[in-house]
N, C-alpha and C positions, 0 to 999 in steps of 0.2 A: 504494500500500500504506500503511497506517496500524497501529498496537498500538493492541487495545480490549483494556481495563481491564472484567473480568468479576466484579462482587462474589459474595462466596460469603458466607450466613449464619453459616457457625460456623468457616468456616476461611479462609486466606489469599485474595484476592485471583488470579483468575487473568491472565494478561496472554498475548493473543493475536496475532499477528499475520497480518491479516488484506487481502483484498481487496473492493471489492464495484463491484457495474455492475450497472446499471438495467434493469431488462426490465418495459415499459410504466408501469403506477403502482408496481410494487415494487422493491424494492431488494435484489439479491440478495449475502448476504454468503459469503467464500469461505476458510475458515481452510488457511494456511498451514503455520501450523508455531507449537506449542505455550510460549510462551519464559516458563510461569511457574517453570523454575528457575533463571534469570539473576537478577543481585544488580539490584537496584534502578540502582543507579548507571551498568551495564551496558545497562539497557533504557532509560533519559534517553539515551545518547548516541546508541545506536540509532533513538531518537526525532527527534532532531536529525540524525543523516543522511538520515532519508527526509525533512525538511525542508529538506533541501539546506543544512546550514548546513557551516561548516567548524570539523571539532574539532581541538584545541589539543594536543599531546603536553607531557607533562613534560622528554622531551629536545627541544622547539624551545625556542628561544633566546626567554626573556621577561623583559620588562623595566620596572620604573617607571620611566620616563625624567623626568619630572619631576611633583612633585606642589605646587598651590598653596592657598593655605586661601580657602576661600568659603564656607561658610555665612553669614558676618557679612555677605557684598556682595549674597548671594539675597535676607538679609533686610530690609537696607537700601535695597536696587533694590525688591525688592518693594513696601514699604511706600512708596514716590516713587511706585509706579504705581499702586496701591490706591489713593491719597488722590488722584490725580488733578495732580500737582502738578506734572510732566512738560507738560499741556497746559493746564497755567495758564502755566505760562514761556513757551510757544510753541505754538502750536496744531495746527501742520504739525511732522514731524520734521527738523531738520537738523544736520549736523554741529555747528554753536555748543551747541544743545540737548543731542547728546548730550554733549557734554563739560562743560557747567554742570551736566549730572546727575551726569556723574565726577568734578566737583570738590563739591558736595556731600557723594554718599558719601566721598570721603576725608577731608572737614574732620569728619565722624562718627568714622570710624576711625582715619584715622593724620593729625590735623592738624599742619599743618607748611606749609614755608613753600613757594611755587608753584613755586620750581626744586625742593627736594625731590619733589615731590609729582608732579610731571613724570615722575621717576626711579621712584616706587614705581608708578604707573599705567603703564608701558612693561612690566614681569613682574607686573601683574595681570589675575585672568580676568574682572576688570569690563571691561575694553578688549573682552573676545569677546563677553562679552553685549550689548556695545553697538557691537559693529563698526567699532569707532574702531583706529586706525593713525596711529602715527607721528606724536604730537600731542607737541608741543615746549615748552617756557617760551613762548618768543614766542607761540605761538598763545595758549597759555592767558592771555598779556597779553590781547591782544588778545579773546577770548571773553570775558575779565571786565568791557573797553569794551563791547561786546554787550550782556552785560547790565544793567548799567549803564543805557544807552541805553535799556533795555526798560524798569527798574522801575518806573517811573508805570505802564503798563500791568498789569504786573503786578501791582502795589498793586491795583489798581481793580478785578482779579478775587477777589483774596482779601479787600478790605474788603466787595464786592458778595455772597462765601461767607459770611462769618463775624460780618457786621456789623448788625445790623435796626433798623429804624427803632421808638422809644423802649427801645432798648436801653442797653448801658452800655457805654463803650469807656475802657480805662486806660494810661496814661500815665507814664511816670519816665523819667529820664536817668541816663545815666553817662556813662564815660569811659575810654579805656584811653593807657598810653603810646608813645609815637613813637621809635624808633629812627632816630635822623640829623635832619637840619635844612633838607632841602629842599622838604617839602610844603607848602604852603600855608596847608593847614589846620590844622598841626601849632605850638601858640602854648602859653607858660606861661599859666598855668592851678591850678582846687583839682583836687590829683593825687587822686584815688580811691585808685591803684597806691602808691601813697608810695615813686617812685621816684626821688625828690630834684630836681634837674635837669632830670630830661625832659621835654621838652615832652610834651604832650595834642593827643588830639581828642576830643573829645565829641558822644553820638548821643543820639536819642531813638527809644525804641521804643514804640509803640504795640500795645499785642493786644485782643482782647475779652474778657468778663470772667472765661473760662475759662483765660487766659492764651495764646489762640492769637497769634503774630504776624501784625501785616495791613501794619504800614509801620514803617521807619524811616529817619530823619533826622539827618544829619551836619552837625557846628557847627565851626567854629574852638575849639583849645581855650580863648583865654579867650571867652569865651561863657557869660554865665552862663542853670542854668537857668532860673530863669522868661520871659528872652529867646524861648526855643526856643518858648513856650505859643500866641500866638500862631497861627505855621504851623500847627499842627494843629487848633486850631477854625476854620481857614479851610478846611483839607485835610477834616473831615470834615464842613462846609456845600458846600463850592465841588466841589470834586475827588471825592467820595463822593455828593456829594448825598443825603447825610442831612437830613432838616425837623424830627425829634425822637432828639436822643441826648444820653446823660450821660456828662460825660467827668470821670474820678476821675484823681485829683495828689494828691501828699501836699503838705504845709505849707509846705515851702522852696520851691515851685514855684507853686504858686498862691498867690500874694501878693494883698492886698489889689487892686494896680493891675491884678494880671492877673484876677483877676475881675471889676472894675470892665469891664475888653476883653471878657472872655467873656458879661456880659449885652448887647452891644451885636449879639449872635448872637442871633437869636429862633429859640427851638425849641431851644436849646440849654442844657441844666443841664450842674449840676458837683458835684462834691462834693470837699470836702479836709480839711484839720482845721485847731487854732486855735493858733498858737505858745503856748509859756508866758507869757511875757511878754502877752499878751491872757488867758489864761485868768487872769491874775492881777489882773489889772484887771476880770474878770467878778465874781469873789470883793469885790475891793473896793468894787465898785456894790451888793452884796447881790443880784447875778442869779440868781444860786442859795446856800445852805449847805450847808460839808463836812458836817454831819448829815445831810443828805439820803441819803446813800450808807449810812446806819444799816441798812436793813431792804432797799435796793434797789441795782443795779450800773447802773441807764440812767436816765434821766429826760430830756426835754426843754424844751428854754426857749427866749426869746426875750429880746430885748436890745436896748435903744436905742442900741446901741453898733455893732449889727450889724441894721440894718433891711432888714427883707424877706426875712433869712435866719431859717431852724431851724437849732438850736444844739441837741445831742444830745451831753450828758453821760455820759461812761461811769468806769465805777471797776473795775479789776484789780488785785485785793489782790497778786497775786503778781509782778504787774510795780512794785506801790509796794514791795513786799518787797526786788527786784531792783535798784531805784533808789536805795535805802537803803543798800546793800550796797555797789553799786558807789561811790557818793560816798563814803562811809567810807574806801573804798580810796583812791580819787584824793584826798582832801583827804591822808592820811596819807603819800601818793608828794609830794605838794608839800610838806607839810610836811618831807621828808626831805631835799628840794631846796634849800628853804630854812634849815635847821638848816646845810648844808654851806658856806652863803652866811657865814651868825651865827658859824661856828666859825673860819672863815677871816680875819673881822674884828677876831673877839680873838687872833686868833694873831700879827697884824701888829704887831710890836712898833715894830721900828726904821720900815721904812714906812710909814706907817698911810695906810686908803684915804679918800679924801675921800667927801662925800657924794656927786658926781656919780658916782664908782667904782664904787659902794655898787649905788647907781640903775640904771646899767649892768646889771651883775653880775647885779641881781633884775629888769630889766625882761624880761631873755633867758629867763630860765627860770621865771618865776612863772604864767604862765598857760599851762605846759607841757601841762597837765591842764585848763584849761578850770576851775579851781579859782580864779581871782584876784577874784572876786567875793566870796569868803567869807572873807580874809584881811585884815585891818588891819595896813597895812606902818608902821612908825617909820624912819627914813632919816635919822641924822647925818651928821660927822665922826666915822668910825672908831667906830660906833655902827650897829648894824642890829637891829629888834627884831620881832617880827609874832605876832599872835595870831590867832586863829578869830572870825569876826562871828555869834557864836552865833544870836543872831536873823534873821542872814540865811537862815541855813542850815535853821535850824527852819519859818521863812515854805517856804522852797524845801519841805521834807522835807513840810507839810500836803499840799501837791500831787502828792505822790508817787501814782501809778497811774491821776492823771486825767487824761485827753484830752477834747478837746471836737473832735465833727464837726458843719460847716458844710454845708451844703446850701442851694439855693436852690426845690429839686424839694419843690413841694406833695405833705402827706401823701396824699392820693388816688393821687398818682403813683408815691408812693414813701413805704415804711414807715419809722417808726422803726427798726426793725429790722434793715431791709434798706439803708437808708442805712450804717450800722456794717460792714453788711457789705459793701457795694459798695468802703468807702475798704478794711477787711482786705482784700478783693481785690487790693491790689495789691501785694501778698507773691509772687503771681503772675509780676508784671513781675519782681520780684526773683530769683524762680529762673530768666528766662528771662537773666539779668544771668550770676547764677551759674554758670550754663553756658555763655555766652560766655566770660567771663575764667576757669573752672576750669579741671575735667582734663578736660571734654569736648571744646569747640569750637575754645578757643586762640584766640581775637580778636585775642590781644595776642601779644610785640609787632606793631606796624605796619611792615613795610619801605618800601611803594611810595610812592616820589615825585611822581608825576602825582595830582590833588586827586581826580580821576573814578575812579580807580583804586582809590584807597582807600574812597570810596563805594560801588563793586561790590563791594570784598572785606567790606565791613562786610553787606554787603545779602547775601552769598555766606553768610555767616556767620548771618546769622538764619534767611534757606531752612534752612539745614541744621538749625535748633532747630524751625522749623514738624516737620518732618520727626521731630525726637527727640520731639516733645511727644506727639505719634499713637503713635511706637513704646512711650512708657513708659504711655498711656492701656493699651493694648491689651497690653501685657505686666506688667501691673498685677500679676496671679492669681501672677504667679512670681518679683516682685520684690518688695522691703522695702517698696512703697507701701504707704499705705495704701487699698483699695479702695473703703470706704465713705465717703472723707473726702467727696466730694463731696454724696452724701446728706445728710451729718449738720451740714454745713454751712448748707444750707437750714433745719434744722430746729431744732438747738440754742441757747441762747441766744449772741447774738453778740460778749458782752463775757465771757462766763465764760473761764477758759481753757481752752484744747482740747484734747481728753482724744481717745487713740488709739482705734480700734474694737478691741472683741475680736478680729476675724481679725486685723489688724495687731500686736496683743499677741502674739498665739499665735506668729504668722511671726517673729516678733524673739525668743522668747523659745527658740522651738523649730529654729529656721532650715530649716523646711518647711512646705509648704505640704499643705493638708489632705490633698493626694492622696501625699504622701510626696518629692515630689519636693525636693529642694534650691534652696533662696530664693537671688537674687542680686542683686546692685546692679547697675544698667543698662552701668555696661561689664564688668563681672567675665561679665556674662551672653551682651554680645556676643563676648568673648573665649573662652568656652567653645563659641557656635555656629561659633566660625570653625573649630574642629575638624574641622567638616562640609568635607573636603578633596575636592579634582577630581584627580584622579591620571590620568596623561596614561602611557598603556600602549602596549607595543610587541611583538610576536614576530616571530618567522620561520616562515614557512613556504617553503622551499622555496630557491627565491630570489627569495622576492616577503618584504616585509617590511610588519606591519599598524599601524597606530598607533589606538587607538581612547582614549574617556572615561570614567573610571569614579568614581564620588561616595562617600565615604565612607556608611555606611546610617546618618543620624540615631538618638539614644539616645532614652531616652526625655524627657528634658529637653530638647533642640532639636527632636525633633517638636512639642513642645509647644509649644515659642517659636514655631515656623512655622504650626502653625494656630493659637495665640493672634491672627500677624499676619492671616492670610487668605491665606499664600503656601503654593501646594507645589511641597513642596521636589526638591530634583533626582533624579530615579530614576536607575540604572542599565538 
């Protein structure tokens, strides 16, 4: 028996209840009994009885027994399996696999430290979707040896994704701090963290020019970087087998000597830019004139000073604007440091301090600021006197907003243009820095004492940014991104400064996105999907007791987010 649903042109709906059996090619149907004055709600459960299902009373015993938040882990798991990043770690499934995938998604979501994270993965329902049980601290040690063990391979499938030959691959270091003094790799060091004391380790991360990660590499913390430059143009000739690529450093890093190493690479450019101190010696050969920047913001030249390279001049009024400013301050924060020095020498009546005291006293605190250059110190007996080296300062301030980028990449290969832009690319490497050490990832501090260990969790630690990069690409439309930077990056001039698209104006200004929905910052937005909850149900019937699944119904903002990613999302 079945209810057919009978439409009627101008009036209600009739609802029958009917039977039918076959008699040769026809079907013959057999009305029952007429049920269109039953309420609607009435003829649904009736419907589900003849589908043998079993209905619920309001007197059985029903129960949320317990409810946990997932939305954030669909979308997270999701997007690890859309990108394919699951069988880049391992190609076969196995326990080590799935649990580097659950230390991922957590270092997204709740980073923290691997006994915590032990403890939040035991009451979460990433452990069901991935059928993991009773996974310990000690495993999870050991799983991060695993992978470990694996990244060279691993490396070698996302540099073979994301990497092409006469492409461009970029390059920066940092560093974060070491809690305790038993690793190996953990050494005093220039603290990035300024956390006085603490030892360092220092890594290098390599992405391409999108900012994707393909490898990174852990130093001792004193280790400085241009040390680290080296490994990597050997890593991306030897270990990549790339024959043609550019690999972009900023200034502190590609030093003259480490360029001199990187042409001993055939097939391999570079690009980086020209300390002050060189740009100020171009000035004083007459390599080029500040007039020049009169009518134009690039120009390029060449230099006996630098042979065989291009030399691409750029001028940003608003960063010489910025550089004015800020010196103004720092000279007038030293000069306050030192005024307290002068005031404490006239005050010394009955002691008075000798010159060595004097000397002391200002050698500690005068280049506090990176200002000791522009100060003419006087140093008696009980005598302290300093003034401003106005001409130094003036010489400094002409230079204000120029940089000069080096290249070695013939213009056929590489524009003026796109040279400027390949070194601003690695503002890139910078935000993938910043979300290591911010409120995303948490890199720091470092606990683990074994050297290999702390190399997994750093390598743990960038998987999980491969992973945030795809999530914020693709959830662009509904976050403060901005969506056309990428476009307009190609196409705008590369020294101007860089002006927001109008969708990114309107989204900050309005904090919605054209469809209405509400704009978020990428954790505000995973903390609203996590709402999407799994509520784990229970009744009685009888004396049989049922436990079934049930998903909160996505709004229209985490629908959104879930097909922004390509995930769908949990039905009922």
């Amino acid at each position: 028996m079945y209810i057919d649903k009978v439409p009627n042109r101008n009036s209600k709906p009739t609802y029958l209840l009917r039977e039918a059996k076959r008699e040769g090619k026809k079907i013959i149907k057999n009305t029952i009994a007429n049920l269109s004055d039953w309420s609607l709600d009435k003829i649904e459960q009736f419907k589900a009885i003849l589908k043998g299902e079993k209905l619920i009373s309001p007197k059985n015993d029903f129960k949320i027994i317990k409810s946990r938040p997932y939305g954030h882990i669909a979308a997270v798991l999701g997007t690890i399996r859309n990108i394919g990043l699951e069988n880049i770690i391992a190609s076969k499934r196995t326990r080590e696999r799935d649990i580097i995938t659950a230390l991922i998604v957590e270092r997204l979501l709740h980073p923290a430290s691997k006994l915590a994270t032990s403890r939040i993965l035991q009451d979460s329902a990433l452990f069901e979707d991935l059928n993991l049980k009773d996974v310990c601290t000690a495993e999870i040690y050991t799983t991060l040896d695993w992978l470990h063990d694996r990244q060279k391979l691993i490396e070698n499938k996302l540099a073979k994704k994301h990497l092409t030959e006469g492409g461009m691959a970029l390059y920066d270091v940092s560093s974060s701090y070491y809690e305790g003094t038993k690793c190996p790799l953990a050494k005093l060091g220039h603290d990035r963290d300024r956390k006085g004391n603490h030892r360092i380790i220092v890594y290098g991360v390599m992405t391409n020019k999108e900012g994707i990660p393909v490898t990174v590499s852990v130093y001792p913390g004193n280790t400085g970087d241009p040390k680290t430059v080296p490994d990597q143009a050997k890593k991306l000739k030897d270990r990549f087998g790339l024959e043609r690529i550019i690999l972009a450093g900023d200034r502190g890093m590609l030093t003259d000597v480490q360029i001199d190493h990187l042409k001993t690479f055939p097939g391999l450019g570079w690009i980086s830019a020209l300390r002050s101190s060189a740009i100020s010696k171009l000035v004083d050969s007459g390599a080029f004139q500040l007039s020049l920047f009169d009518q134009q913001n690039l120009a390029e030249i060449t230099s006996p000073l630098f042979p065989g390279e291009r030399l691409i001049v750029c001028f940003n009024p608003l960063l010489s604007d910025e550089r004015t400013r800020k010196r103004g301050e720092l000279l007038k924060a030293t000069e306050k440091i030192l005024g307290k020095i002068v005031a404490e020498v006239k005050r010394r009546k009955k002691k008075l301090l000798n010159k060595k005291e004097i000397a002391l006293k200002v050698g500690r605190s005068v280049n506090k600021y990176k200002m000791a250059k522009h100060f003419k110190l006087t140093i008696e007996d009980n005598h302290f006197f300093f003034e401003r080296k106005t001409e130094s300062i003036e010489r400094e301030q002409k230079l204000d907003g120029i940089y000069v980028i080096r290249t070695n990449e013939s213009k056929e290969k590489l524009s003026t243009e796109d040279a400027v832009r390949g070194y601003k690319s690695l503002t890139n490497v910078e935000r993938l820095f910043r979300s290591l050490k911010g409120i995303d990832l948490l890199v720091r501090p470092i606990f683990h004492h074994l050297e290999e260990r702390v190399r997994g969790h750093i390598f743990l630690c960038v998987l999980a940014y491969y992973v945030e990069w795809h999530m914020r690409k693709s959830l662009a439309p509904i976050l403060y991104q901005d969506e056309e930077l990428e476009k307009l990056n190609i196409t705008r001039n590369p020294v101007a400064p860089a002006k927001p698209s109008d969708s990114a104006k309107n989204k900050k200004k309005m904090h919605r996105t054209t469809g209405g929905l509400t704009v978020h910052s990428f954790d505000t937005l995973l903390d609203n999907i996590s709402y999407v909850v799994r509520d784990y149900c229970k009744f009685q019937i009888g004396d049989q007791s049922v436990v079934y699944v049930k998903h909160t119904v996505p709004d229209n903002l985490q629908a959104k987010a879930f097909d922004l990613l390509g995930i769908v999302y949990p039905v009922n």
